[in-house]
C-alpha positions as CSV (number, residue, x, y, z in Angstrom):
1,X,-32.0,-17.6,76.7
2,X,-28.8,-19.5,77.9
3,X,-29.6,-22.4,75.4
4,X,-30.5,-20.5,72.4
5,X,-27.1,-18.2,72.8
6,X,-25.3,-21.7,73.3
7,X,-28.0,-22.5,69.6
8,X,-26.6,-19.2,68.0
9,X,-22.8,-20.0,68.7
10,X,-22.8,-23.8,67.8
11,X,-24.3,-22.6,64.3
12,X,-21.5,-19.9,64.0
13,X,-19.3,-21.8,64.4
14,X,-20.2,-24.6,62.2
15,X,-20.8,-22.2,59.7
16,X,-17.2,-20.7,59.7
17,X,-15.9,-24.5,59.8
18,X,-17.9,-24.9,56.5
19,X,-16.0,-21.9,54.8
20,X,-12.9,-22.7,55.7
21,X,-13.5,-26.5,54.5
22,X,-14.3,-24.8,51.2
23,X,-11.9,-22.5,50.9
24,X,-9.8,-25.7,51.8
25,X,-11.0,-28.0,49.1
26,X,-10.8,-24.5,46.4
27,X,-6.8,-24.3,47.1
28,X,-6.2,-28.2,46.7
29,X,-7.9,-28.1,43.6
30,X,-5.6,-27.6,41.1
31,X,-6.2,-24.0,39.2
32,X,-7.2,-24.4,35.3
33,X,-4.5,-22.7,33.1
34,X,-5.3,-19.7,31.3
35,X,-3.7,-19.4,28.1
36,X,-3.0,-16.1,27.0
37,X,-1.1,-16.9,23.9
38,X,2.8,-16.4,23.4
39,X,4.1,-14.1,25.5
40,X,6.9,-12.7,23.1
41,X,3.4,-11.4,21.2
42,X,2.2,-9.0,23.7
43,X,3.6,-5.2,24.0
44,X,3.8,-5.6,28.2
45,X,6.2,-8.1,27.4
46,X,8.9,-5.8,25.2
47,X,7.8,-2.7,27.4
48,X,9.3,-5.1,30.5
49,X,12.2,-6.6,28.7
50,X,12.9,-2.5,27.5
51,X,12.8,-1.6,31.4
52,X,14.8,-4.5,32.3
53,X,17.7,-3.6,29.6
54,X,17.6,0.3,31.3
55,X,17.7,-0.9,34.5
56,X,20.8,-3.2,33.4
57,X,22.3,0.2,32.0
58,X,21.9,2.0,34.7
59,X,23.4,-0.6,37.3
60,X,26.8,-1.3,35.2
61,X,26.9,2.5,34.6
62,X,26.6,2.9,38.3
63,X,29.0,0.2,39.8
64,X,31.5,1.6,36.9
65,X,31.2,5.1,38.4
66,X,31.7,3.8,41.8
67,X,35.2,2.0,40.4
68,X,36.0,5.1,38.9
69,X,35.7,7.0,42.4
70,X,37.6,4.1,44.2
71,X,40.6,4.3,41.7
72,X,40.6,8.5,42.1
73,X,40.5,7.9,45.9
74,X,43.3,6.1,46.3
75,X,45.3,8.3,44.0
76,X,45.4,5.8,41.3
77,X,45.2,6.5,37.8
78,X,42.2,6.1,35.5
79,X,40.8,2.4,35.0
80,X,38.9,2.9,31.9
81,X,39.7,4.8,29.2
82,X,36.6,6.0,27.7
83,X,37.9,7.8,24.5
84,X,39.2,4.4,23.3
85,X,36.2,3.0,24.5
86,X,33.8,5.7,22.2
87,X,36.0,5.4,19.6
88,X,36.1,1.7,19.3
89,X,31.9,1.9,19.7
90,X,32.1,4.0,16.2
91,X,33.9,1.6,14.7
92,X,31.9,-0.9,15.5
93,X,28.4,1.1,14.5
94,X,30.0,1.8,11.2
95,X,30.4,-2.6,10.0
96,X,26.9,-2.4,11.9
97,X,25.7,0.4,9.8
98,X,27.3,-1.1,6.7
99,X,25.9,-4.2,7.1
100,X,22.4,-2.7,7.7
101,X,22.8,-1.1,4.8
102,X,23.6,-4.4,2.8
103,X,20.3,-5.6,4.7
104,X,18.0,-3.2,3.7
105,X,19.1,-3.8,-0.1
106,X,18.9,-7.7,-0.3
107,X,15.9,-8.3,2.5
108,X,13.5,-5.1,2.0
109,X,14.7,-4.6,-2.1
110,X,12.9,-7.6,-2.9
111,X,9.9,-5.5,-1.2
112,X,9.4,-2.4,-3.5
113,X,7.4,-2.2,-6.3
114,X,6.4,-4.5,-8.4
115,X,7.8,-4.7,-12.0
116,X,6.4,-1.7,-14.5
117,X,3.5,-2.9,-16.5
118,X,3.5,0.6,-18.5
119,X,5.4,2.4,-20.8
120,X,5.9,5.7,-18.2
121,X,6.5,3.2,-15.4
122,X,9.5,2.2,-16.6
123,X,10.7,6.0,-17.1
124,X,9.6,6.5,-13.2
125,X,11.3,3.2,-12.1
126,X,14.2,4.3,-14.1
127,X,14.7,8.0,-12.4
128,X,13.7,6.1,-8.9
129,X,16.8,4.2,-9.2
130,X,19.2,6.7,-10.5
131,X,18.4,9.2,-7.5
132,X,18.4,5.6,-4.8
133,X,22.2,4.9,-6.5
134,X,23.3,8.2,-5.8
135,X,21.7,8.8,-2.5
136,X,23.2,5.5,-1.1
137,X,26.7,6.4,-2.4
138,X,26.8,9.7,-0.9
139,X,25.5,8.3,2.2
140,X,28.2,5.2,2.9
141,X,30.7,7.8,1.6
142,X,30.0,10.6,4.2
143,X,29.4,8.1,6.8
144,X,32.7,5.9,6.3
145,X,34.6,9.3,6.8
146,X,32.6,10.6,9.7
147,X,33.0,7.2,11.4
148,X,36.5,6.7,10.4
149,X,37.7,10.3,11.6
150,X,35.7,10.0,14.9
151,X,37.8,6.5,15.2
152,X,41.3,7.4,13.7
153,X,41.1,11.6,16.1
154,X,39.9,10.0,19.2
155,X,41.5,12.3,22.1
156,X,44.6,10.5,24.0
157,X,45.3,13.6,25.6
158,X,49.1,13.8,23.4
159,X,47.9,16.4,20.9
160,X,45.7,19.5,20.7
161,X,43.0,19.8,17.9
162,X,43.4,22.6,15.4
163,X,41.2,25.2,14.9
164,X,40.3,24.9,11.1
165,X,36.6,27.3,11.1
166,X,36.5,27.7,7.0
167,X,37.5,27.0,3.8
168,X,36.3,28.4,0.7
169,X,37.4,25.2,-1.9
170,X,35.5,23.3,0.3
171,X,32.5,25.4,0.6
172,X,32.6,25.3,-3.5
173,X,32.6,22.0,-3.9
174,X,30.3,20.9,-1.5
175,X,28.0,23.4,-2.6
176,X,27.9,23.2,-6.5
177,X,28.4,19.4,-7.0
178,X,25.1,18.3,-4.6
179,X,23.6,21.5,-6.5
180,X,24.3,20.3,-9.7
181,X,23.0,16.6,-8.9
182,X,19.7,18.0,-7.6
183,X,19.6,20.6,-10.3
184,X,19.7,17.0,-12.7
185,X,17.2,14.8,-10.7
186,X,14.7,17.9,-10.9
187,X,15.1,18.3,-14.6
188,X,14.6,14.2,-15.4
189,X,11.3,14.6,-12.7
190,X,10.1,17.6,-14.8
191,X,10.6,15.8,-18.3
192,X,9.2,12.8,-16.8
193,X,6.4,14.6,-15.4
194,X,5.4,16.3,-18.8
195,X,5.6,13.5,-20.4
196,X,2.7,11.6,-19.1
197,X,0.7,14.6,-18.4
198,X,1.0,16.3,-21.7
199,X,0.9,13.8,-24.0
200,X,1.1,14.4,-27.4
201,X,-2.1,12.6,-29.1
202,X,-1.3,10.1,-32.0
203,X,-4.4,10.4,-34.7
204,X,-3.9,7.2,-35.5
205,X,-3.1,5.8,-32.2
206,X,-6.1,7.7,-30.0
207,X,-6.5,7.1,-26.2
208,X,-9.6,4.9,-25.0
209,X,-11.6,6.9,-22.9
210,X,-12.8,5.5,-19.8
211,X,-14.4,6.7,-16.5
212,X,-13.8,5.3,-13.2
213,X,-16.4,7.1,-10.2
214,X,-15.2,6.6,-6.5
215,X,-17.8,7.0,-4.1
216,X,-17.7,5.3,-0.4
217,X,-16.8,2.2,-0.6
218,X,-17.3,1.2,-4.6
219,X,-15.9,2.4,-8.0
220,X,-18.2,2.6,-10.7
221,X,-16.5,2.1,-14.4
222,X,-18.2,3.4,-17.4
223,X,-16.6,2.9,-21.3
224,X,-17.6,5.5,-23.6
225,X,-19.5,2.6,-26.3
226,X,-18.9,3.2,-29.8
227,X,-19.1,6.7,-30.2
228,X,-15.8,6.8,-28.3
229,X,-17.2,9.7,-26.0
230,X,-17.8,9.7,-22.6
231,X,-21.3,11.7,-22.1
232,X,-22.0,14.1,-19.7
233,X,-22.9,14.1,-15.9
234,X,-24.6,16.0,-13.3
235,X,-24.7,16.2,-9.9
236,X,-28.2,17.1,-10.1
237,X,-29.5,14.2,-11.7
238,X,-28.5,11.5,-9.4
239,X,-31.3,9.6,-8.5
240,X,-31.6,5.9,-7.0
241,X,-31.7,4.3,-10.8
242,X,-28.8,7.4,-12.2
243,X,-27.1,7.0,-10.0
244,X,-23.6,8.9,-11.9
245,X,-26.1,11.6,-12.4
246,X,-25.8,11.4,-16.6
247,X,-27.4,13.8,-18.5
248,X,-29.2,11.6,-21.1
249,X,-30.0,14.3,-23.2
250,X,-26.5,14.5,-24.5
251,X,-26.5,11.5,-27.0
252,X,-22.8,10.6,-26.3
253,X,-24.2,9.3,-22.8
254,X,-26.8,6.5,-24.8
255,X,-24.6,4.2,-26.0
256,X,-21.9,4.5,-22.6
257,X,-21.8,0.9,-21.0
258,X,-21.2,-0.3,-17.4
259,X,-18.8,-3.3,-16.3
260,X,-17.8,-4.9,-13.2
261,X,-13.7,-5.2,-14.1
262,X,-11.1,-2.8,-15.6
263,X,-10.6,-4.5,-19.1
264,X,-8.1,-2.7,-21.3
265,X,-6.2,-3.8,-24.6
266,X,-2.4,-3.7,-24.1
267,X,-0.1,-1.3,-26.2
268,X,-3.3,0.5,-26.5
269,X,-3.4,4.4,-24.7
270,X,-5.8,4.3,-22.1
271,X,-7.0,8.0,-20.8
272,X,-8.4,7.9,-17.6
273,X,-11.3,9.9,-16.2
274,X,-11.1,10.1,-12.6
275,X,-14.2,11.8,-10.3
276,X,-15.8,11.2,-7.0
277,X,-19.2,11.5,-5.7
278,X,-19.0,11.8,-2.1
279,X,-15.5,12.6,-0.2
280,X,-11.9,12.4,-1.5
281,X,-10.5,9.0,-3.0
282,X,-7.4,8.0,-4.6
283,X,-7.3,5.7,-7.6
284,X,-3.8,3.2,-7.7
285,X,-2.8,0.9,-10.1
286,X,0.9,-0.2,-8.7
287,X,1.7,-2.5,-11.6
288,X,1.3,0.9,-14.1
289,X,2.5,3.4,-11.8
290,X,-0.8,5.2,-11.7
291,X,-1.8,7.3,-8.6
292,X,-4.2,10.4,-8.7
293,X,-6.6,11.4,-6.1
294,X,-10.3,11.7,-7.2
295,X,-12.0,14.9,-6.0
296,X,-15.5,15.4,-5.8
297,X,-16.9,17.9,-8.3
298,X,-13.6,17.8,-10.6
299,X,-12.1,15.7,-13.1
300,X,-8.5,14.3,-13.0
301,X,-7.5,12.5,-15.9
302,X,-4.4,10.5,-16.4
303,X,-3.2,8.7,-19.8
304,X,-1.1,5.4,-19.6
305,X,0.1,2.4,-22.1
306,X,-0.3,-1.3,-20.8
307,X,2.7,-3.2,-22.1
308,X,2.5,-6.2,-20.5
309,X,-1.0,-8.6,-20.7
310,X,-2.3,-10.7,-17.9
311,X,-1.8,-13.7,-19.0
312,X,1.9,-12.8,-19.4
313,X,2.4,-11.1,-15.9
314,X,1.4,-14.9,-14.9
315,X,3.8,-16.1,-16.4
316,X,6.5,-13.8,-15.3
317,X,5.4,-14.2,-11.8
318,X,5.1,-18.0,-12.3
319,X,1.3,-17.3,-10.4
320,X,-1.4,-18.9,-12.5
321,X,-3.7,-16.7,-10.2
322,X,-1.9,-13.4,-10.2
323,X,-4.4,-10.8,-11.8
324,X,-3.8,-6.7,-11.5
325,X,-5.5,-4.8,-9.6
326,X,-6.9,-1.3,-8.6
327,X,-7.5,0.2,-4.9
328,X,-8.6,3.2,-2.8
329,X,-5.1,4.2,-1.8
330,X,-6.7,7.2,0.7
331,X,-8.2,6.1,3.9
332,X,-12.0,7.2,3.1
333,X,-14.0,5.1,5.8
334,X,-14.6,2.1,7.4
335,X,-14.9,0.3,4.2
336,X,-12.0,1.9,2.3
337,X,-10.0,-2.1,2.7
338,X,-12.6,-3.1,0.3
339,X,-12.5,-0.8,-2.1
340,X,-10.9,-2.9,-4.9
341,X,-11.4,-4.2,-8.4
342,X,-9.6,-6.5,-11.1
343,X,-8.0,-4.8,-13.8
344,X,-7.3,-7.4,-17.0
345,X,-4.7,-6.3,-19.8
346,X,-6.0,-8.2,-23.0
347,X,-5.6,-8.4,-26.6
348,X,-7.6,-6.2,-28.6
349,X,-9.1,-8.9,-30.1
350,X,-10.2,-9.8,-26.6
351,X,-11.0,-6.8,-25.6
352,X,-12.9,-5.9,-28.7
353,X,-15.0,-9.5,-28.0
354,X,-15.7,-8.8,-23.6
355,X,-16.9,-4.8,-24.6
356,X,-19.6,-6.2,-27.1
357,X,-21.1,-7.9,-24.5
358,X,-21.3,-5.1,-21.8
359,X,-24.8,-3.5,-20.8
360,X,-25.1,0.2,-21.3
361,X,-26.7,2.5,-18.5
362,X,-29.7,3.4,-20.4
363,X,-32.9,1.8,-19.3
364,X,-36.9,2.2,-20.4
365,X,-36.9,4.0,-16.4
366,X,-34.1,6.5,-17.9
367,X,-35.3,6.7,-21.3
368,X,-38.8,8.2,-19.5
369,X,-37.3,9.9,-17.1
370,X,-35.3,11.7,-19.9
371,X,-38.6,11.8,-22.6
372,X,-36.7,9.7,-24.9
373,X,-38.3,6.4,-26.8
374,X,-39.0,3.4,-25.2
375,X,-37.4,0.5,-26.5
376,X,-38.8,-2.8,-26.6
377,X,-37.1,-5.0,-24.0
378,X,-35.8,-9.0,-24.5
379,X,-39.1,-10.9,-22.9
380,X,-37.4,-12.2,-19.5
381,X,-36.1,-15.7,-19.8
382,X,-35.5,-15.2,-23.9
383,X,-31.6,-15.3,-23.4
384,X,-32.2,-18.4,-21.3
385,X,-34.1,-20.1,-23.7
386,X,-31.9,-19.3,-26.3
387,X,-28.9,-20.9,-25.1
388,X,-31.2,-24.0,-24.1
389,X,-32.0,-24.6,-27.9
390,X,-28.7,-24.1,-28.5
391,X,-27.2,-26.9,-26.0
392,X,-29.8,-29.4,-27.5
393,X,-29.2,-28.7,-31.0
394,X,-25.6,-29.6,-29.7
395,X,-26.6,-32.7,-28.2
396,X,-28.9,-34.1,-31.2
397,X,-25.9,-33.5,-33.6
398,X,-24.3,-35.4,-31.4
399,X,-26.4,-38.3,-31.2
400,X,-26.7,-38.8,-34.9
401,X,-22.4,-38.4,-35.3
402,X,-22.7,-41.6,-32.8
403,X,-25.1,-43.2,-34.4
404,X,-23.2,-43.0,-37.8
């Protein structure tokens, strides 16, 4: 028993001298780095450097309170004076303030809007800027005297202040003048406002219908084909191939045609027809100034004039790749970023050539869904084949111009 105690020990202990040989050999080796990126990225690091700068605060406020207290103790007369200090402070926040202001103009100005493609965008750029010039007037005006006065009336203890509680001129004027100026702003917004809602129709200049369908996370856009009306739709029709839900008994909906972009002819007025199929969307076009929620099982419509092509906005914008577009500006889901299409301002010419070429939603399904007449459809690969003969007619004419 003796021997295999003295066993039991010797293997304890060289077992213990094996861990700490390890745990040796694990401390020389030299640690691999973990990178965790820039530390000026990461939100501990502000929330650290924001305690730090408190607890810097807090220790000059401290030590200056305890000078303060050492000065009053020996009967000597105040070290700081703080009213000149707060005074000074205002001062300074007011070139700060300024400056900010100058800031916000020439860094975050170049960040607003892009330039009005429409003819109502420029009215609402135009009426944005008129109420920005006054607001920023009034507001380095009332803040140059509030800063000034704080600055210039500092107490030094040498006068009293006077009691001044009213004054009826001043009540007036700062009453009817910001009155006045608001009464103005609201007007313009009203006249604005009815002038792109209630248009007044030119018979000779009519609107192109089109519709555009929101439903989570795609727009659907139908043009009304050459009747010029947009047929009707029903909930209760949609079914996996209608799926707008139109009513193909109205004959305005057999000629409507589907397309992939936003195509519309500039200087042309272009009536929107805005609806949704599932939850609430909203339809933006920032170049034209167009925002209007769609709502399912309601209409919105909105009429607009393009004034300014693509190609041209390309050319303004020196971008040979700059195209418009249109989003979801209404966070609808966890696909909403993608809700987006291209929007192209063309000739009429142009557009007059891409629309002949768009499909319309009627198919042999719908037409016997619908009891309407079948058509007879282009044998598959026709199209195909078509352009084939063409590209070797091409060729042979081109072969005998070489030969000659």
């Amino acid at each position: 028993m003796a021997v295999l105690a003295v066993m039991v020990t010797a293997f304890a202990n060289t077992s213990a001298f094996a861990q700490e040989a390890a745990a040796g050999a694990a401390a020389a080796a030299p640690a691999k780095p973990v990178d965790m990126g820039p530390i000026y990225k990461s939100v501990i690091f502000y929330a650290m450097l924001f305690l730090l700068l408190c607890l810097f605060i807090a220790i000059v406020g401290k030590a200056l309170r305890v000078y303060e207290l050492t000065r009053e103790a020996q009967g000597k007369s105040t070290g700081i004076n703080w009213n000149a200090v707060n005074g000074s402070l205002f001062a300074l926040f007011l070139i700060v303030g300024l400056y900010g202001v100058y800031w916000e103009y020439t860094v975050h100005g170049n960040m607003l809007l892009p330039q009005a493609a429409s003819e109502h965008g420029e009215k609402i750029d135009q009426m944005f800027n008129i109420t920005l010039i006054i607001t920023t007037i009034v507001f380095i005006l009332t803040h140059i005297i509030l800063f000034t006065f704080t600055y210039f009336y500092k107490s030094s203890g040498k006068r009293k202040a006077y009691y001044y509680p009213h004054n009826n001129t001043l009540e007036k004027i700062w009453t009817f003048i910001p009155a006045l100026v608001l009464t103005v702003l609201v007007l313009m917004g009203f006249l604005t406002w009815r002038s792109i809602f209630y248009k007044v129709e030119d018979p000779n200049n009519k609107p192109l219908n089109i519709e555009i369908t929101s439903q989570q996370f795609a727009w659907t856009i139908r043009y009304p084909g050459k009747d010029g009306v947009v047929g009707r739709k029903n909930f209760k029709l949609i079914t996996g191939i209608n799926g707008l839900g139109m009513d193909f008994k109205d004959k305005n909906n057999l000629d409507d045609q589907s397309a992939d972009e936003l195509v519309i002819p500039v200087n042309k007025p272009v009536k929107l027809i805005l609806t949704s199929k599932d939850v609430l969307h909203s339809f933006y076009m920032p170049h034209f100034r167009v925002q209007l929620n769609t709502v399912p099982g309601m209409a919105s419509y909105f009429e607009f004039t393009p004034t300014i092509t693509t190609a041209d906005m390309q050319v303004k914008t020196n971008d040979p790749a700059f195209k418009y577009l249109f989003y979801c500006s209404k966070i609808c889901g966890s696909g909403h970023y993608n809700m987006q299409k291209t929007v192209r301002v063309v000739s009429q010419q142009e557009y007059d050539a891409w629309i002949a070429k768009q499909p319309t939603f009627i198919n042999n399904d719908l037409r016997k869904q619908f009891n309407l007449p079948v058509v007879a459809e282009p044998a598959k690969g026709t199209a195909d084949a078509a352009e084939t003969a063409k590209d070797t007619a091409a060729v042979k004419t081109n072969q005998l111009a070489l030969k000659k």
